[in-house]
C-alpha positions in Angstrom: 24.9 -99.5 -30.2 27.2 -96.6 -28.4 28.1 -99.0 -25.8 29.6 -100.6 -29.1 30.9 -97.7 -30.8 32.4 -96.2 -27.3 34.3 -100.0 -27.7 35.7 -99.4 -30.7 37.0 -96.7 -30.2 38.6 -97.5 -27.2 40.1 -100.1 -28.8 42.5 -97.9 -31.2 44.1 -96.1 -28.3 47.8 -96.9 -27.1 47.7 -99.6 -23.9 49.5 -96.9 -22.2 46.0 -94.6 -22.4 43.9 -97.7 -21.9 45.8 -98.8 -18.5 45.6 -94.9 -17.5 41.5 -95.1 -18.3 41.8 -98.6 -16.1 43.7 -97.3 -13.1 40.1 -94.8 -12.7 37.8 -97.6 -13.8 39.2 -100.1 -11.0 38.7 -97.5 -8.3 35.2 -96.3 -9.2 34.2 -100.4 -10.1 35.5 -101.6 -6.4 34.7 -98.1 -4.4 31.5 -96.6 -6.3 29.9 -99.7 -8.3 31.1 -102.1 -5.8 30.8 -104.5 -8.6 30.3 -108.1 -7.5 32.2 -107.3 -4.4 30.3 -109.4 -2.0 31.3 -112.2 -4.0 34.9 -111.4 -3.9 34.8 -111.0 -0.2 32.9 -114.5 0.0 35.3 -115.8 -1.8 38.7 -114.9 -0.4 36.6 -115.7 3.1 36.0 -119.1 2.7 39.6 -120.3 0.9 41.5 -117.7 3.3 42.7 -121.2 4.9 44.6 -121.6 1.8 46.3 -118.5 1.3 48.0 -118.1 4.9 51.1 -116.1 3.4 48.9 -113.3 1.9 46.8 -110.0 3.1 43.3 -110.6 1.7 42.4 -107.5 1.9 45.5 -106.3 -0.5 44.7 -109.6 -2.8 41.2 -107.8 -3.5 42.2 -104.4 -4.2 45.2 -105.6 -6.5 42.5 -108.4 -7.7 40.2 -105.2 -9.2 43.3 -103.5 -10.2 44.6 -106.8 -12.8 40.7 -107.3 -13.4 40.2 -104.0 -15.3 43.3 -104.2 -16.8 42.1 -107.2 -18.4 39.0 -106.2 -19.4 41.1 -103.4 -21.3 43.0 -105.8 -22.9 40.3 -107.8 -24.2 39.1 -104.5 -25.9 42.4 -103.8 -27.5 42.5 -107.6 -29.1 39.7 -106.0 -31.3 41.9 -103.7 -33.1 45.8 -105.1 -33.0 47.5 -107.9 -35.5 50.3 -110.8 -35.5 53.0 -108.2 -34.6 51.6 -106.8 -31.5 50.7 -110.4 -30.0 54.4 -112.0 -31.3 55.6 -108.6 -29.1 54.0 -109.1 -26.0 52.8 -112.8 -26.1 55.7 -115.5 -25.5 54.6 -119.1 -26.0 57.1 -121.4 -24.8 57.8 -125.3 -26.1 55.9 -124.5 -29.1 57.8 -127.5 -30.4 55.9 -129.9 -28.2 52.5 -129.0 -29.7 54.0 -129.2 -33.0 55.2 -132.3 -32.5 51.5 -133.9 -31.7 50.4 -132.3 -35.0 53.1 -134.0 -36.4 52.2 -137.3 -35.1 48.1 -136.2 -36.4 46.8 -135.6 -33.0 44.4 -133.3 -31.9 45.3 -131.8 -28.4 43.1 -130.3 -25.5 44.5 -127.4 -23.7 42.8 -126.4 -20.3 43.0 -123.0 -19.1 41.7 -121.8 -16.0 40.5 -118.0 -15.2 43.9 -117.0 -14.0 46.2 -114.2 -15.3 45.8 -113.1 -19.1 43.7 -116.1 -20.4 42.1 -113.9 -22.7 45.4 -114.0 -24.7 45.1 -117.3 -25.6 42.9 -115.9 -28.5 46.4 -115.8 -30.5 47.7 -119.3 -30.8 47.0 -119.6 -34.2 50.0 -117.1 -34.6 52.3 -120.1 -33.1 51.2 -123.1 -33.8 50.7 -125.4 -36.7 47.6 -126.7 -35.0 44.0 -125.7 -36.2 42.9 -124.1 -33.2 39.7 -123.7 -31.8 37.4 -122.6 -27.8 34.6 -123.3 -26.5 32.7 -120.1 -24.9 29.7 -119.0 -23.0 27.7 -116.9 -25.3 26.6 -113.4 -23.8 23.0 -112.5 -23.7 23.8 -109.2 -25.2 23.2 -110.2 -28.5 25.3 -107.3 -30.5 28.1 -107.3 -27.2 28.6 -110.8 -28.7 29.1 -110.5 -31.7 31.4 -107.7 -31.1 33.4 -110.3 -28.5 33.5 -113.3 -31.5 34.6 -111.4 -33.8 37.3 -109.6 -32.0 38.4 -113.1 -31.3 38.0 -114.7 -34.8 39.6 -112.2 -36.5 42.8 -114.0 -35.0 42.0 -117.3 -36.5 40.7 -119.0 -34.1 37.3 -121.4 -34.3 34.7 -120.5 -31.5 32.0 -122.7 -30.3 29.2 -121.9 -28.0 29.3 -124.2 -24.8 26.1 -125.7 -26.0 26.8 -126.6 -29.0 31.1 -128.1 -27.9 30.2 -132.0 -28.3 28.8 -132.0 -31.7 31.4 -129.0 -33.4 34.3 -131.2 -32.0 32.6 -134.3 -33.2 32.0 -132.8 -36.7 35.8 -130.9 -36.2 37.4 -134.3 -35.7 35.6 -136.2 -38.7 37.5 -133.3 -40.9 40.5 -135.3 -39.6 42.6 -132.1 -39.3 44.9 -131.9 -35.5 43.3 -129.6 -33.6 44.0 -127.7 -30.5 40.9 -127.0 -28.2 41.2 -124.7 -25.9 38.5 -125.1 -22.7 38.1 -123.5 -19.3 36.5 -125.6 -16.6 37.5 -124.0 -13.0 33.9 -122.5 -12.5 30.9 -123.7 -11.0 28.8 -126.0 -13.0 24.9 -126.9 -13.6 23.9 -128.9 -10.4 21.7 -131.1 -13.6 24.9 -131.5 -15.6 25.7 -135.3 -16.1 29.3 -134.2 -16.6 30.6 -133.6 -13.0 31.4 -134.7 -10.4 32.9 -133.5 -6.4 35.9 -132.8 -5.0 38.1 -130.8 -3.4 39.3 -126.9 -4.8 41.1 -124.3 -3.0 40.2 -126.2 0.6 36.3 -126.2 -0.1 34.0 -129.1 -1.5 32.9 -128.3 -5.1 31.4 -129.7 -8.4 33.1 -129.7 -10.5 32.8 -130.3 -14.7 34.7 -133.0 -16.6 33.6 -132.0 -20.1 37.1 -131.6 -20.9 38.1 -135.0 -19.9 35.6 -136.6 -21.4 36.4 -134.9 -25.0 39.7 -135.7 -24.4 38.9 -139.6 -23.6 36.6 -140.3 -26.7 38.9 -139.0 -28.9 42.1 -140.1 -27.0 44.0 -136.9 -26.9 46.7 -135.4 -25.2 45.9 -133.4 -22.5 47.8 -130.1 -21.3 47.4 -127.2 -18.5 48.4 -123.6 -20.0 50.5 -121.6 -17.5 49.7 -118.2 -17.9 51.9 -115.8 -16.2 51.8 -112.4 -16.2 55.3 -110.4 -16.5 54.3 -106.7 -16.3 51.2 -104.8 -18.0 50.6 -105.8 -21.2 53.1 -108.7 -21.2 52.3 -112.4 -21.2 53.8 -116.0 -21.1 52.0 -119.3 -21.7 54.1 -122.5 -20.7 52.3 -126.0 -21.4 52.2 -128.6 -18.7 51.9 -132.1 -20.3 48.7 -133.5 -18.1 48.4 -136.9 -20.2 49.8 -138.4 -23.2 46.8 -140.3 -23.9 43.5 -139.3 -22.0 41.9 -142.7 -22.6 44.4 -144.5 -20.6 44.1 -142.3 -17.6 41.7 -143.4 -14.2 38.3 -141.7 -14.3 38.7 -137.9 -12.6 42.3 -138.4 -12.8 43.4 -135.9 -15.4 40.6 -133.0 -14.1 42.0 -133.3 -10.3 45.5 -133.1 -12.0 44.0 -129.6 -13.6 42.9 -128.4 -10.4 46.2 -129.0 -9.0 47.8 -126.8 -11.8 45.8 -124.3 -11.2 45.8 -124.5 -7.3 49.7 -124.1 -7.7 49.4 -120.8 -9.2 46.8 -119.2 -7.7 48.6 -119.9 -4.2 51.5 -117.9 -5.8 49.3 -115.1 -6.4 46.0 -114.7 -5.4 45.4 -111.4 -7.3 45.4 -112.7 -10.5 42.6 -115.0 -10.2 38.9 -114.1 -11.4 37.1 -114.0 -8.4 34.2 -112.2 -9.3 32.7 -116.0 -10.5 30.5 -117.3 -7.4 32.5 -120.3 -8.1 31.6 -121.7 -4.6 27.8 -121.2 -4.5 27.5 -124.6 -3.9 30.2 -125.6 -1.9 29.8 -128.1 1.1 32.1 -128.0 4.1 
């Protein structure tokens, strides 16, 4: 319960004092806790063939620096409104996504651990869509709670990862255009029966086709949201059309497209991806 408390009252203070709090935080997490750095290291190692332009070893220190800085943000969302996310949030061709509602089609948007995904949180501000995300629910019973309903308090739907299929079955017998949001650039259950293998930054990997198979059954529209990151505190989303119609695309077609996407910007910068995931655990070479 302090750990909550100490969260919420975090939350109130200015960005300015939160970044200030982070710039400590990122030294002490990648110098004293060492938090998850042997993954890091493991993970720039193997797709270093892939980033031939940049100094690993200034990707990971600026990696800790954006990571902490997120983690602040995500703590903020709990206590700002509207205003603040219409300030520091631009969503470009809006009118694309409003068009589909127009036309009474649910969409599915895949994001990928890279930049401010966390933002994402505040499309209902934007959009006419209903929109909703699938999550992985925290152990931390009372952390979770804290985490859903720093999120819903923006409008947006939430469903547990376990639970996706049937909530966007029941979601889509409503018949109300709806905007999933899902993230599927980490490593999935060996025993899932939604994958499959390919390449990912240079290295052999699972990887999960929930996504496309949603988008399939209930022949959707599929786009990649571009996050960038302008400065501290400021975002922009662009939408990348990935298929008009997932049910006329090839099998694998539209998540190798995704992986592309996200591929792209990574390469751009490295730093701004979340590589604290063991996302290549089971990678073959």
């Amino acid at each position: 319960m302090i750990s909550l408390y100490l969260l919420k009252s975090l939350s109130i203070l200015p960005l300015k004092v939160l970044y200030f709090i982070s710039r400590i935080l990122s030294f002490l997490v990648i110098k004293v806790i060492k938090y998850r750095t042997q993954v890091v290291d493991k993970n720039l190692s193997l797709t270093r063939r892939f980033f031939k332009n940049h100094d690993l070893l200034n990707v990971k220190y600026r990696f800790y620096k954006y990571f902490v800085d997120l983690y602040m943000e995500v703590i903020k969302m709990n206590s700002v409104n509207k205003k603040f996310f219409i300030k520091n949030f631009k969503v470009n061709n809006i009118k694309d996504l409003n068009d589909f509602y127009d036309q009474g089609k649910s969409v599915l948007l895949m994001l990928s651990h890279y930049s401010g995904y966390e933002w994402c949180i505040s499309l209902p501000y934007y959009l006419k869509h209903d929109v909703a995300a699938v999550y992985s629910p925290l152990k931390n019973k009372a952390l979770n709670n804290f985490i859903v309903k720093s999120r819903e308090k923006h409008g947006i739907s939430l469903f547990s990862r376990y639970l996706a299929f049937r909530e966007i079955f029941k979601k889509e017998k409503q018949g109300k255009p709806t905007l999933y949001g899902l993230v599927a650039d980490q490593s999935p259950q060996l025993n899932s029966k939604n994958l499959f293998w390919t390449k990912f930054l240079d290295q052999k990997v699972p990887v999960f086709t929930g996504p496309e198979v949603i988008a399939k059954k209930y022949k959707m529209p599929v786009v990649y949201g571009e996050m960038k990151r302008v400065e501290r505190g400021s975002y922009i989303i662009n939408f990348k059309l990935i298929s008009l119609d997932a049910s006329k695309e090839k099998e694998h077609v539209i998540t190798k497209k995704y992986l592309r996407l996200i591929e792209e910007q990574i390469k751009k910068d490295p730093s701004l991806y979340l590589w604290t995931h063991n996302r290549f655990k089971h990678a073959k070479n």
